[in-house]
VOBA-270288 format. One record per residue (C-alpha): residue number from 1; residue in three letters; y, z, x. Coordinates in nm, 2 decimals, always signed. Each point is the difference from the previous one (the first is absolute). Layout:
BEGIN
<node><num>NUM</num><residuo>ALA</residuo><yy>Y</yy><zz>Z</zz><xx>X</xx></node>
...
END
This chain:
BEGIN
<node><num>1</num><residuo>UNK</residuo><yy>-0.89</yy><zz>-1.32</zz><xx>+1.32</xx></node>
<node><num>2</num><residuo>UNK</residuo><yy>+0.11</yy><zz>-0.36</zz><xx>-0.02</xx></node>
<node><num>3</num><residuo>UNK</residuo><yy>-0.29</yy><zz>-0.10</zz><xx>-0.22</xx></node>
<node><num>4</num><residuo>UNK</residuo><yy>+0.10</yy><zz>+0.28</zz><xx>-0.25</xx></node>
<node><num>5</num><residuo>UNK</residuo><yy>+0.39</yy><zz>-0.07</zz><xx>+0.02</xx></node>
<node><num>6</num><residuo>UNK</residuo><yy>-0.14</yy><zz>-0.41</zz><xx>-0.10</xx></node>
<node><num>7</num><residuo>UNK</residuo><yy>-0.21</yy><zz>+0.15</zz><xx>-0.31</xx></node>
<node><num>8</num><residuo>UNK</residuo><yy>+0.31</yy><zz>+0.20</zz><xx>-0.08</xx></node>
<node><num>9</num><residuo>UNK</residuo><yy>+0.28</yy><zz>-0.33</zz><xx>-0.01</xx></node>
<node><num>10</num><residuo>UNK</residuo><yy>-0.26</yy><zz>-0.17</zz><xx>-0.18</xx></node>
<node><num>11</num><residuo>UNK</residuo><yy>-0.08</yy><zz>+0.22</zz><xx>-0.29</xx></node>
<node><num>12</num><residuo>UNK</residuo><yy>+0.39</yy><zz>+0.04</zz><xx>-0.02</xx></node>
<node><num>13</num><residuo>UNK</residuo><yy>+0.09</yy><zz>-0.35</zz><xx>-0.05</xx></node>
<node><num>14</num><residuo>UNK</residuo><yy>-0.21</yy><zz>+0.07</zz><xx>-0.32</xx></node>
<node><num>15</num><residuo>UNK</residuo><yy>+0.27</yy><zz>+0.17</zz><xx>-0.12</xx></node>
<node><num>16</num><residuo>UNK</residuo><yy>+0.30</yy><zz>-0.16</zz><xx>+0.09</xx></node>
<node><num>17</num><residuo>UNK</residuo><yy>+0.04</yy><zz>-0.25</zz><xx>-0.27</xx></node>
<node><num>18</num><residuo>UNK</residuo><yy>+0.06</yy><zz>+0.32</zz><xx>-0.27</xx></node>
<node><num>19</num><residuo>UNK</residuo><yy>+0.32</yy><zz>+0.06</zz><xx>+0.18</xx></node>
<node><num>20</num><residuo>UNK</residuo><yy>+0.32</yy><zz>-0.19</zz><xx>+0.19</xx></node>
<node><num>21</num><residuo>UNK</residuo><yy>-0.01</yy><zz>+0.02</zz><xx>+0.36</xx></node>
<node><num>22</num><residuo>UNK</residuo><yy>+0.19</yy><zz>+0.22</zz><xx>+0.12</xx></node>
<node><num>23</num><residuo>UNK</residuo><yy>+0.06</yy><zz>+0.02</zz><xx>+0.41</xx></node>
<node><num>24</num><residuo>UNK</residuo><yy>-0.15</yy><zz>+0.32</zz><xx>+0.18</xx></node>
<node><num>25</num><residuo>UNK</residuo><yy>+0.21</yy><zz>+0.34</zz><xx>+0.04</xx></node>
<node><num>26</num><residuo>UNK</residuo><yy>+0.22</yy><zz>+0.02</zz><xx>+0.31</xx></node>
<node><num>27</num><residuo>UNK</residuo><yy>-0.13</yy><zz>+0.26</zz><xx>+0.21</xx></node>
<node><num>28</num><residuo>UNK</residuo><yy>+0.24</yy><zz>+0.22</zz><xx>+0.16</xx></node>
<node><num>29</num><residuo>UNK</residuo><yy>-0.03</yy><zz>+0.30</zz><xx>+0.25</xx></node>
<node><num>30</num><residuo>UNK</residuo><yy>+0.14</yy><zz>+0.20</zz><xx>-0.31</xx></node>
<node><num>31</num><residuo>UNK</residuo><yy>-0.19</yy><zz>+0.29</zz><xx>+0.01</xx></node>
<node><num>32</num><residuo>UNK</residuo><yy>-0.01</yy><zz>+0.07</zz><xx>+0.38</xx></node>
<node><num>33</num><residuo>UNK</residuo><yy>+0.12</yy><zz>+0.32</zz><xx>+0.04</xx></node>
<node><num>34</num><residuo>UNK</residuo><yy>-0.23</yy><zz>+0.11</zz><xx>-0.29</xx></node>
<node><num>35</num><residuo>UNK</residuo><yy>-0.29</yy><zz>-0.14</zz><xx>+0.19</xx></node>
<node><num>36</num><residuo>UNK</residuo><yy>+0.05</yy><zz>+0.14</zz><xx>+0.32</xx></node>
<node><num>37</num><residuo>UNK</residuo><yy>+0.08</yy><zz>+0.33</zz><xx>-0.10</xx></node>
<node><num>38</num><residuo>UNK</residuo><yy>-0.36</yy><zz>-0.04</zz><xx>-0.16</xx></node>
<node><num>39</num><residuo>UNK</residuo><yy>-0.16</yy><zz>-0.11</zz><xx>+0.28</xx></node>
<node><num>40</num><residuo>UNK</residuo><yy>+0.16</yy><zz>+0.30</zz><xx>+0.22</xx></node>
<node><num>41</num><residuo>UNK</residuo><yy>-0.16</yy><zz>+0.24</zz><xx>-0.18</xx></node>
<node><num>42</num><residuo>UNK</residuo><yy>-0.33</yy><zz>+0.18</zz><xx>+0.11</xx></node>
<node><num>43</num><residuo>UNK</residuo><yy>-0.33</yy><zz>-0.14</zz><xx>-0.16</xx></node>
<node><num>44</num><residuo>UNK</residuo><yy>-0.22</yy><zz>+0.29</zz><xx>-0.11</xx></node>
<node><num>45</num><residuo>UNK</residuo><yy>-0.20</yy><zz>+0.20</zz><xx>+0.22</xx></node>
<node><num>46</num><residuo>UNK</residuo><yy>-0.33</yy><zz>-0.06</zz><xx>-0.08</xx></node>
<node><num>47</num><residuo>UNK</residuo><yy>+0.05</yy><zz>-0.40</zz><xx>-0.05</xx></node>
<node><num>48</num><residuo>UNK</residuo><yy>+0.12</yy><zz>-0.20</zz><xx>-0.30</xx></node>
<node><num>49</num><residuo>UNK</residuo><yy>-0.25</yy><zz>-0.03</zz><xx>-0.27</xx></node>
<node><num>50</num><residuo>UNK</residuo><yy>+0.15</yy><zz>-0.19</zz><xx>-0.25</xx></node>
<node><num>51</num><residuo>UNK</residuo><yy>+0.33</yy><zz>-0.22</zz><xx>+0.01</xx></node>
<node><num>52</num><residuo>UNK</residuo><yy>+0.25</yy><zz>-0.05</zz><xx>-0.29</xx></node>
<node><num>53</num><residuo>UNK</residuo><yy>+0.20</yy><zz>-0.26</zz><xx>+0.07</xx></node>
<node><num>54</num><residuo>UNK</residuo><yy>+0.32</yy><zz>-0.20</zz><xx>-0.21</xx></node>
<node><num>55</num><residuo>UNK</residuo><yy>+0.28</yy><zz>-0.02</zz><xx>-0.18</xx></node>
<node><num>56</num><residuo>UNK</residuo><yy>+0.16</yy><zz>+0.34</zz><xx>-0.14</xx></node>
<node><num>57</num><residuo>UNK</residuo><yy>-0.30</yy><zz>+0.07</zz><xx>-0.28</xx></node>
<node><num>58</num><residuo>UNK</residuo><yy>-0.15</yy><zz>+0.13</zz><xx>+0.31</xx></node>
<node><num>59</num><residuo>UNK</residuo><yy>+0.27</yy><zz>+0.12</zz><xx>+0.19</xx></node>
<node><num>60</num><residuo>UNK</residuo><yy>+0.09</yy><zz>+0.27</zz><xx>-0.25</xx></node>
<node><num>61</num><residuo>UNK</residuo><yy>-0.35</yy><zz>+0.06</zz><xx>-0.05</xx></node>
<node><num>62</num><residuo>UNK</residuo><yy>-0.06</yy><zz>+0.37</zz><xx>+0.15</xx></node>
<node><num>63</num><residuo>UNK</residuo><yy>-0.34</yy><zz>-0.10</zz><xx>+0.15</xx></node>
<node><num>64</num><residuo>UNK</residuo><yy>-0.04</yy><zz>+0.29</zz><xx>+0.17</xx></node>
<node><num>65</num><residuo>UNK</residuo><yy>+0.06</yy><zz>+0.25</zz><xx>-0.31</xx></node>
<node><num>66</num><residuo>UNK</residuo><yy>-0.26</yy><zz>-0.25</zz><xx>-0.21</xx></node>
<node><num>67</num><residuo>UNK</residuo><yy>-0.24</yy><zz>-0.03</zz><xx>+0.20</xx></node>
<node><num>68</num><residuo>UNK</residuo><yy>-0.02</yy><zz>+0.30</zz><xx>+0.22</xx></node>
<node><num>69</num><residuo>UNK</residuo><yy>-0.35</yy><zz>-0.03</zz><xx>+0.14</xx></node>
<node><num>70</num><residuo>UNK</residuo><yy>+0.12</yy><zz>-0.36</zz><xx>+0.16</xx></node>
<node><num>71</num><residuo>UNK</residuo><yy>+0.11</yy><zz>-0.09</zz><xx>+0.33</xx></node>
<node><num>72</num><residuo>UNK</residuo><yy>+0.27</yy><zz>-0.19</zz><xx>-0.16</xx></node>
<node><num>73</num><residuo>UNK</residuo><yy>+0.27</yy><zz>-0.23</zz><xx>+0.15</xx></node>
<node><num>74</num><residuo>UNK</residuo><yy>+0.25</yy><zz>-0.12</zz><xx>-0.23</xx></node>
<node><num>75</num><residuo>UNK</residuo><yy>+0.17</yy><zz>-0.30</zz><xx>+0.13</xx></node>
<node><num>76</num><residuo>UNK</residuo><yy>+0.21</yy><zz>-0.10</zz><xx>-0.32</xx></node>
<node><num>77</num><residuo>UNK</residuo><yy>+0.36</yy><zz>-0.09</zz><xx>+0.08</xx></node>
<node><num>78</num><residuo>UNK</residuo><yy>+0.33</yy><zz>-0.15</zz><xx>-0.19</xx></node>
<node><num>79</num><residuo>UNK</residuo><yy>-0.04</yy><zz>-0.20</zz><xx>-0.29</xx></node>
<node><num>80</num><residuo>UNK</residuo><yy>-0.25</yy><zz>-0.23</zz><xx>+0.25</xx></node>
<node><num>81</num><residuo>UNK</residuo><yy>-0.12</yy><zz>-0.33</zz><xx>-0.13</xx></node>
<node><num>82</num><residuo>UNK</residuo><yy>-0.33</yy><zz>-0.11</zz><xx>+0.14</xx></node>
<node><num>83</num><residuo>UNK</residuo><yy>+0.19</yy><zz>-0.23</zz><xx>+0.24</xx></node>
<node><num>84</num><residuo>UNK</residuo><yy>+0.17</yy><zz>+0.32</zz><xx>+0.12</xx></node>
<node><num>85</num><residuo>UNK</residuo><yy>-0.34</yy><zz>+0.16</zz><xx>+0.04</xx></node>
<node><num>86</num><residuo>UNK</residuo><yy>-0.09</yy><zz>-0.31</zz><xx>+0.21</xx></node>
<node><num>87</num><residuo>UNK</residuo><yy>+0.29</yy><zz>-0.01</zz><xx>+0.19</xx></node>
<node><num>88</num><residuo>UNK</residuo><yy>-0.04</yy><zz>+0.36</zz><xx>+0.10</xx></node>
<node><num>89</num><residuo>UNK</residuo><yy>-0.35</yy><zz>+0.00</zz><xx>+0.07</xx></node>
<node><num>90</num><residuo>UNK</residuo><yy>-0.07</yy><zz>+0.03</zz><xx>+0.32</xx></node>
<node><num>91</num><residuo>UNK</residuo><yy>+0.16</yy><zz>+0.36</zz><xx>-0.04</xx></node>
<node><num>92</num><residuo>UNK</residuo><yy>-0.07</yy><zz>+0.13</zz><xx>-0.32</xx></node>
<node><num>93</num><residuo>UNK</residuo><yy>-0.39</yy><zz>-0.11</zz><xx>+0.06</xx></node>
<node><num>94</num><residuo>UNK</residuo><yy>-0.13</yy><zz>-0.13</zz><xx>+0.31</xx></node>
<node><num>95</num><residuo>UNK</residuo><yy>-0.22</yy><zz>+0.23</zz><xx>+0.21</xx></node>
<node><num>96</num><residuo>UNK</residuo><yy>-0.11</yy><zz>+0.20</zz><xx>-0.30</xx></node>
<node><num>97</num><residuo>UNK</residuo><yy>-0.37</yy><zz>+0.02</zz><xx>-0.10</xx></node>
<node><num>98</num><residuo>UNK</residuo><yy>+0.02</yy><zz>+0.19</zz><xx>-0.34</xx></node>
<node><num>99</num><residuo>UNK</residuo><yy>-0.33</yy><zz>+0.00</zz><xx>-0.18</xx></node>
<node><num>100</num><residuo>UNK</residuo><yy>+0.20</yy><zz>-0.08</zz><xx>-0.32</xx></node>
<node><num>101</num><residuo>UNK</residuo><yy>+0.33</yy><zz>-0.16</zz><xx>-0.04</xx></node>
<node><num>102</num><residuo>UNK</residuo><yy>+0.15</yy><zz>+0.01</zz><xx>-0.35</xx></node>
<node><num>103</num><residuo>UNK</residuo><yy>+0.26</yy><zz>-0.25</zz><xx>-0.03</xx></node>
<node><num>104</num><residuo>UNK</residuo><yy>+0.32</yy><zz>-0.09</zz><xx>-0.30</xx></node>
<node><num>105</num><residuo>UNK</residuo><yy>+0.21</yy><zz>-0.28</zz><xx>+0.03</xx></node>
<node><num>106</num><residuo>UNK</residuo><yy>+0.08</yy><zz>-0.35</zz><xx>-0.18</xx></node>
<node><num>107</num><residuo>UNK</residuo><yy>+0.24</yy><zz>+0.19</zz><xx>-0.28</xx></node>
<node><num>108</num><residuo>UNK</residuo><yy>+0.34</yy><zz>-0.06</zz><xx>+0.22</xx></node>
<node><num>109</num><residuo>UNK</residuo><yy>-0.08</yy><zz>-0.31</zz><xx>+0.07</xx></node>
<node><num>110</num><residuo>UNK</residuo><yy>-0.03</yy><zz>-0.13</zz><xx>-0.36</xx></node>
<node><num>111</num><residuo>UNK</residuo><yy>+0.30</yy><zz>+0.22</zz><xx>-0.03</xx></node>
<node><num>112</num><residuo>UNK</residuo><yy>+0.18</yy><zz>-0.22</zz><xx>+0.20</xx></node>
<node><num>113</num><residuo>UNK</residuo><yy>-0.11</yy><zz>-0.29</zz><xx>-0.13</xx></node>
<node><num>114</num><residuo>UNK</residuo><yy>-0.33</yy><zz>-0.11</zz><xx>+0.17</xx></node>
<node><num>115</num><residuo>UNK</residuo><yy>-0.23</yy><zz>-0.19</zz><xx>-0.25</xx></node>
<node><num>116</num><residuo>UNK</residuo><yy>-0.35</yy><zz>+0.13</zz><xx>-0.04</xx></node>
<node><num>117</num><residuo>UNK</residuo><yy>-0.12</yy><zz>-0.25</zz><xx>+0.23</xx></node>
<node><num>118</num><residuo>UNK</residuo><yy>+0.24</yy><zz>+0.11</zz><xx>+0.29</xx></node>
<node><num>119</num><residuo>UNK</residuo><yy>-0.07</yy><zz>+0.35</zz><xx>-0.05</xx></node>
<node><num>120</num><residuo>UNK</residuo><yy>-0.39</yy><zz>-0.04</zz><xx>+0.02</xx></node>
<node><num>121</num><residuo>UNK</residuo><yy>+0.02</yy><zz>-0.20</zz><xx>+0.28</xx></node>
<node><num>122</num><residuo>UNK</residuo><yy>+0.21</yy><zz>+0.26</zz><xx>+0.18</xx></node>
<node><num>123</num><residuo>UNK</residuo><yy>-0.27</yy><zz>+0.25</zz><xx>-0.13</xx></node>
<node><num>124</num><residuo>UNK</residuo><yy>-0.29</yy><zz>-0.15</zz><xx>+0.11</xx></node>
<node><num>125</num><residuo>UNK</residuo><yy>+0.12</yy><zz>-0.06</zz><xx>+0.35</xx></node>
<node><num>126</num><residuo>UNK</residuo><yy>+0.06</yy><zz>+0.35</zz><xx>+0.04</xx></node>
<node><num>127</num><residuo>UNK</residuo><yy>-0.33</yy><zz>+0.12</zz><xx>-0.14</xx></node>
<node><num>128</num><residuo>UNK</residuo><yy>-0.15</yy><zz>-0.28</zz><xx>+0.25</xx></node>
<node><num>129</num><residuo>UNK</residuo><yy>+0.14</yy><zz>+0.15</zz><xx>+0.26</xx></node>
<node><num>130</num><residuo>UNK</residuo><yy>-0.07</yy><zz>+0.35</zz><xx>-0.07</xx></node>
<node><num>131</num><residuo>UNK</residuo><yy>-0.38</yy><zz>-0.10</zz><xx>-0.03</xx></node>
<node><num>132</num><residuo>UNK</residuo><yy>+0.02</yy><zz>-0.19</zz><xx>+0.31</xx></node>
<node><num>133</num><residuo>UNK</residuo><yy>+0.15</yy><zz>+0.28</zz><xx>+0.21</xx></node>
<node><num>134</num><residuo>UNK</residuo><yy>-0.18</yy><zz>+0.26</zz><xx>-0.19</xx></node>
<node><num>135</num><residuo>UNK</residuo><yy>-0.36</yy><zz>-0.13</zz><xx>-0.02</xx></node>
<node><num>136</num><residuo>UNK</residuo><yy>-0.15</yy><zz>+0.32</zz><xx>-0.13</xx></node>
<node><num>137</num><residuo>UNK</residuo><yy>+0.25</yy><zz>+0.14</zz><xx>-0.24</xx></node>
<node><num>138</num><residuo>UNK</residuo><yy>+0.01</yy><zz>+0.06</zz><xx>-0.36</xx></node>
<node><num>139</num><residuo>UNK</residuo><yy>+0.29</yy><zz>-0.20</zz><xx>-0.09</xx></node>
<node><num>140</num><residuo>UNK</residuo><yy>+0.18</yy><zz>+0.03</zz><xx>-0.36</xx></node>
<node><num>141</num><residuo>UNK</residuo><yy>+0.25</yy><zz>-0.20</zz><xx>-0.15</xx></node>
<node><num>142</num><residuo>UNK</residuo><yy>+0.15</yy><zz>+0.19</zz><xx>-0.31</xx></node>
<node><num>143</num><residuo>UNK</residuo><yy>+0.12</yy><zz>-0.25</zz><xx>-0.25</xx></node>
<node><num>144</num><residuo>UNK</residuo><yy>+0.40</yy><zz>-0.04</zz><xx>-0.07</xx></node>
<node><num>145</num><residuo>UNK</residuo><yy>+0.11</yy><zz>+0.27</zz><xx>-0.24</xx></node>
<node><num>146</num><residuo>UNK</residuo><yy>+0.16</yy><zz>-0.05</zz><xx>-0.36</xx></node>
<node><num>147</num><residuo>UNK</residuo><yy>+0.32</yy><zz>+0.15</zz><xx>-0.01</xx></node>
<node><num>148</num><residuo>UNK</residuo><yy>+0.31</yy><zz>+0.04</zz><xx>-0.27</xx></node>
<node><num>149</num><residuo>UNK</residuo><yy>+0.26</yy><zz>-0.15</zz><xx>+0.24</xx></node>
<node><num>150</num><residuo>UNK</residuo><yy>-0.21</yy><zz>-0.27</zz><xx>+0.09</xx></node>
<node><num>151</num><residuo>UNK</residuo><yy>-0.22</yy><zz>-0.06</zz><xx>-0.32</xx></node>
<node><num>152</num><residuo>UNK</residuo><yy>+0.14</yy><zz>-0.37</zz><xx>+0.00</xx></node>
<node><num>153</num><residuo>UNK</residuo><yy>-0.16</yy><zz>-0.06</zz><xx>+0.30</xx></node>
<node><num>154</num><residuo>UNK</residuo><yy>-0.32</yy><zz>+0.08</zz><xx>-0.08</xx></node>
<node><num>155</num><residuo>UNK</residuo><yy>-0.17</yy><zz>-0.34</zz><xx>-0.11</xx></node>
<node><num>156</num><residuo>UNK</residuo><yy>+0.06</yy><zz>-0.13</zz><xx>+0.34</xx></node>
<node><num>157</num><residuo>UNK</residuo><yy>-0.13</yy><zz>+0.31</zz><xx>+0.16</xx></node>
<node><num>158</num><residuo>UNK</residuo><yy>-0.35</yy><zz>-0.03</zz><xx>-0.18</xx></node>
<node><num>159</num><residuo>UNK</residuo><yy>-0.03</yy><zz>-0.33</zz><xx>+0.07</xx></node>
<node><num>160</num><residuo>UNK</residuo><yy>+0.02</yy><zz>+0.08</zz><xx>+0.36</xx></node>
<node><num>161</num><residuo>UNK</residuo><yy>-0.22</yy><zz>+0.32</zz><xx>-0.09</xx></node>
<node><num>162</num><residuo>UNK</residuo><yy>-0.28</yy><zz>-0.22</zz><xx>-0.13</xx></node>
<node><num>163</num><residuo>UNK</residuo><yy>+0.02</yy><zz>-0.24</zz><xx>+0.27</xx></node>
<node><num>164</num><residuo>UNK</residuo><yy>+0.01</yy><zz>+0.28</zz><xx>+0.27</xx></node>
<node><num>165</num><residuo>UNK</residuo><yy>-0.30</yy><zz>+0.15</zz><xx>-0.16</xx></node>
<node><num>166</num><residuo>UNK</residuo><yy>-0.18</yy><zz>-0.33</zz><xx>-0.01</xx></node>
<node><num>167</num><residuo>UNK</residuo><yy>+0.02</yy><zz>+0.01</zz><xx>+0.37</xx></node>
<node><num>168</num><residuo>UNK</residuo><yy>-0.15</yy><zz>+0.34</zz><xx>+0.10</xx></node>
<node><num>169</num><residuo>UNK</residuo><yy>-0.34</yy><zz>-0.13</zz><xx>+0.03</xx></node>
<node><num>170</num><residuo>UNK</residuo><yy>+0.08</yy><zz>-0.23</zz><xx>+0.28</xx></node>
<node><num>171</num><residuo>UNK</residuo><yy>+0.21</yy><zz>+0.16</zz><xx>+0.19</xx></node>
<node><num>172</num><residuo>UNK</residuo><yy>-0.15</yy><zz>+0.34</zz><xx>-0.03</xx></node>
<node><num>173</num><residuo>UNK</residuo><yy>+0.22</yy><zz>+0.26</zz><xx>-0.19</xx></node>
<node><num>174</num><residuo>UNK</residuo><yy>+0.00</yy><zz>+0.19</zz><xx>-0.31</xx></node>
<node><num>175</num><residuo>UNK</residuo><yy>+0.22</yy><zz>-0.05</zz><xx>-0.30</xx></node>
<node><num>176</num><residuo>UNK</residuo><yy>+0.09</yy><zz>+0.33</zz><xx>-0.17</xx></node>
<node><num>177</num><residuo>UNK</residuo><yy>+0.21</yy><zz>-0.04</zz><xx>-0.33</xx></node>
<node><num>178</num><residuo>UNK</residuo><yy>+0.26</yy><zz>+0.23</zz><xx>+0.03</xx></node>
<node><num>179</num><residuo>UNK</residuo><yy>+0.23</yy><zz>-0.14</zz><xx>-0.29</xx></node>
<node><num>180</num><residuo>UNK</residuo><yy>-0.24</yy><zz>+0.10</zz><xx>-0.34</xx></node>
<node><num>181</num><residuo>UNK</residuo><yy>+0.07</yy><zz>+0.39</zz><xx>+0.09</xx></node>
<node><num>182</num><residuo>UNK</residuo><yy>+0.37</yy><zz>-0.07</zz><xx>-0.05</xx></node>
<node><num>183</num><residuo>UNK</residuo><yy>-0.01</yy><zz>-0.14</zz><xx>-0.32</xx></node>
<node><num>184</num><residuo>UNK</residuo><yy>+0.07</yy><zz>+0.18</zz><xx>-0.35</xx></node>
<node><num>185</num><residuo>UNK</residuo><yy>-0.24</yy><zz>-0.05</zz><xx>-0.30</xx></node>
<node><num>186</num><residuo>UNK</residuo><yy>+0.25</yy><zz>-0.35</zz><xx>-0.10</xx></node>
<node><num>187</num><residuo>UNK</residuo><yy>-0.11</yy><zz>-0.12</zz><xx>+0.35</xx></node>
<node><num>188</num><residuo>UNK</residuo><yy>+0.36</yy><zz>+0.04</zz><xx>+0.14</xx></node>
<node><num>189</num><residuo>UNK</residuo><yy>+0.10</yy><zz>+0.23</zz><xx>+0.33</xx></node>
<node><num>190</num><residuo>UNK</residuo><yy>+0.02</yy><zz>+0.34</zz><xx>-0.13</xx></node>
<node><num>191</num><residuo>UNK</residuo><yy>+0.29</yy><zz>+0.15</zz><xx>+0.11</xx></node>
<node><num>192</num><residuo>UNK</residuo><yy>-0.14</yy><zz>+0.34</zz><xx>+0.03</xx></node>
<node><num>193</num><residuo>UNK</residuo><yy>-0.18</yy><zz>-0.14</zz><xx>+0.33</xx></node>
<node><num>194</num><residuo>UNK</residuo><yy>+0.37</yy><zz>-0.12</zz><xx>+0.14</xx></node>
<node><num>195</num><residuo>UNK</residuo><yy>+0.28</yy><zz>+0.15</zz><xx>+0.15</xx></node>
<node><num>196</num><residuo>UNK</residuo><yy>+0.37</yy><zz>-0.03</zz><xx>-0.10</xx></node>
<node><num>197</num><residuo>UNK</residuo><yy>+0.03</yy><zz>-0.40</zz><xx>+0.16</xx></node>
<node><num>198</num><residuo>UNK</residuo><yy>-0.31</yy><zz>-0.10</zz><xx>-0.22</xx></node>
<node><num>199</num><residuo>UNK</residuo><yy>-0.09</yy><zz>-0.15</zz><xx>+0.33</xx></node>
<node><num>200</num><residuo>UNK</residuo><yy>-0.20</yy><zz>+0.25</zz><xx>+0.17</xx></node>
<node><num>201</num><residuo>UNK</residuo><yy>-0.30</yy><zz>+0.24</zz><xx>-0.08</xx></node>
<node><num>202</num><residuo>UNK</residuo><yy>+0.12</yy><zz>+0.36</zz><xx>-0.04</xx></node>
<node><num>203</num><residuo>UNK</residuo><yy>-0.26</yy><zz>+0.29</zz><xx>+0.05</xx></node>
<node><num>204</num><residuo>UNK</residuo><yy>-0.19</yy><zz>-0.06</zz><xx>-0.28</xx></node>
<node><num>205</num><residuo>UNK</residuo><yy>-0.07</yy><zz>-0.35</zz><xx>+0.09</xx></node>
<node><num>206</num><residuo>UNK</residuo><yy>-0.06</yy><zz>+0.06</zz><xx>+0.35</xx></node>
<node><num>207</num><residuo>UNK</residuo><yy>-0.29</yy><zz>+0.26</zz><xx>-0.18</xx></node>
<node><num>208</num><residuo>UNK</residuo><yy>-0.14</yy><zz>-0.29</zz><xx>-0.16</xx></node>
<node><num>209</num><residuo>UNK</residuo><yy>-0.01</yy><zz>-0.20</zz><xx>+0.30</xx></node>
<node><num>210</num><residuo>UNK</residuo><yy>-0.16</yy><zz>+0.25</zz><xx>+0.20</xx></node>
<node><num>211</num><residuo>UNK</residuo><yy>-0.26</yy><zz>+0.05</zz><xx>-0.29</xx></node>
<node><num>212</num><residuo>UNK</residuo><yy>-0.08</yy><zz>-0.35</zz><xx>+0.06</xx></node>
<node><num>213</num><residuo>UNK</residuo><yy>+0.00</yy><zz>-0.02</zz><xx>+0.38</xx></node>
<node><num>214</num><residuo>UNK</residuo><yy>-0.25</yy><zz>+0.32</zz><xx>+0.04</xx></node>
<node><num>215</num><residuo>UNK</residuo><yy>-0.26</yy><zz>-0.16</zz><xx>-0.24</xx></node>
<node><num>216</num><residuo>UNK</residuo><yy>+0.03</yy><zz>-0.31</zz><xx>+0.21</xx></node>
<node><num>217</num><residuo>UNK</residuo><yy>-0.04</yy><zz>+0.23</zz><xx>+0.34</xx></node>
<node><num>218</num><residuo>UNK</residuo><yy>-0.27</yy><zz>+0.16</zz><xx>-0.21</xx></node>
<node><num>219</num><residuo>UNK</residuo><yy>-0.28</yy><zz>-0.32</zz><xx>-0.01</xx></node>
<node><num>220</num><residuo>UNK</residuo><yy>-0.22</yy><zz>+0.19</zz><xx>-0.23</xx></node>
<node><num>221</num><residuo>UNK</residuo><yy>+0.21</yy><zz>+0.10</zz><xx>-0.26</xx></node>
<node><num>222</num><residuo>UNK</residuo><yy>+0.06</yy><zz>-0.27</zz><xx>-0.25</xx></node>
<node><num>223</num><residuo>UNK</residuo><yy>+0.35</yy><zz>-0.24</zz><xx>+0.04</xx></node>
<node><num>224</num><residuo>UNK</residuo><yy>-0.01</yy><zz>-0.06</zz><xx>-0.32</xx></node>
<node><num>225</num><residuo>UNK</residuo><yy>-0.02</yy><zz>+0.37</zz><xx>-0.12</xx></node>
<node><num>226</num><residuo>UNK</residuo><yy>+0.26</yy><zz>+0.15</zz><xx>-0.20</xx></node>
<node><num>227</num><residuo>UNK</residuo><yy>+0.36</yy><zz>+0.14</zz><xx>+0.12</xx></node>
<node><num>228</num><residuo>UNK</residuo><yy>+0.06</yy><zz>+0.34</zz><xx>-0.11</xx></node>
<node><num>229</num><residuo>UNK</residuo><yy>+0.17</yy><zz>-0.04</zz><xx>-0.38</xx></node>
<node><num>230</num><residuo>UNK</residuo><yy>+0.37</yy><zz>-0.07</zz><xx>+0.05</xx></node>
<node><num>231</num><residuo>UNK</residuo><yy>+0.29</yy><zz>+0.30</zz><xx>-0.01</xx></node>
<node><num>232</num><residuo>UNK</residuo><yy>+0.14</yy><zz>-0.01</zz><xx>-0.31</xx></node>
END
């Protein structure tokens, strides 16, 4: 773990000279209540099979309506950065042996103004975790989404995209780009995939999504294989 966390601060640094410093989030128990009314609740019956953890992309993700065939947990809460995720760790995660664990975070932390560099380091320590604790799992990290409300922001989070990605080989994850089913033909969110806030994924992004995720579940079906043609 410690050698992995080392590789992780020093492919970072890489990357801090394209931004200011900034100093890291303060971490607060914000979401506590959230949390433990998550933990409270009963894991399913047969096991846990696969884990979605994060911020609210997967909190309002009906995993259990998508994927129906899953022992799914779904352990998204608030509008979590991936410091909250760390902070709440030990009860959102630890003691589950899921054989996949599909995981979104990173976007609230740019949000709040991490730089790319502080939002992949945060990132990466939480996918080095999860592979440490998790030896045997699938584990997918779905790239930070393009969205109208936050379009701005979206430089910064494919910088941190690309240097997430770089680092799936070494610490032993999967990258799964999430973002290109959101876009319109311009190569701008399409709105049509967004609810009301221009924030969040509405059914019809949460279809694309799960398009996605079941291809990756699926090992012998093509990743890169066409989504079904967009609604019109």
């Amino acid at each position: 773990m410690k050698r992995v966390l080392s590789a992780v601060m020093m492919m970072t640094a890489a990357v801090a000279a394209a931004e200011p410093p900034k100093g890291p989030a303060k971490v607060t128990p914000r979401f506590d209540a959230e949390v433990a009314a998550l933990a409270a609740r009963p894991l399913p019956i047969d096991g846990v099979s696969t884990l979605f953890l994060g911020s609210s992309s997967i909190r309002l993700w009906d995993v259990g309506m998508s994927f129906p065939t899953l022992h799914a947990l779904n352990r998204g809460f608030g509008g979590a950065t991936t410091a909250d995720v760390l902070y709440h760790y030990n009860r959102v995660v630890a003691g589950l042996q899921p054989a996949t664990v599909v995981v979104y975070v990173g976007e609230n932390d740019i949000a709040a103004g991490a730089t790319a560099e502080a939002a992949t380091t945060d990132v990466l320590t939480l996918l080095a975790r999860l592979r440490t604790d998790m030896p045997r799992a699938r584990i997918a990290y779905l790239s930070m989404k393009p969205t109208p409300l936050r379009w701005d922001l979206y430089a910064r989070m494919m910088a941190a995209n690309a240097a997430i990605k770089a680092q799936a080989p070494t610490i032993g994850f999967d990258f799964i780009d999430v973002g290109g089913a959101l876009l319109d033909e311009a190569g701008k969110p399409d709105s049509r995939y967004f609810g009301v806030d221009g924030l969040h994924l509405n059914e019809r992004g949460y279809e694309r999504w799960t398009t996605i995720i079941e291809r990756y579940l699926k090992p012998k079906a093509p990743i890169g294989a066409a989504l079904p043609a967009k609604a019109s």
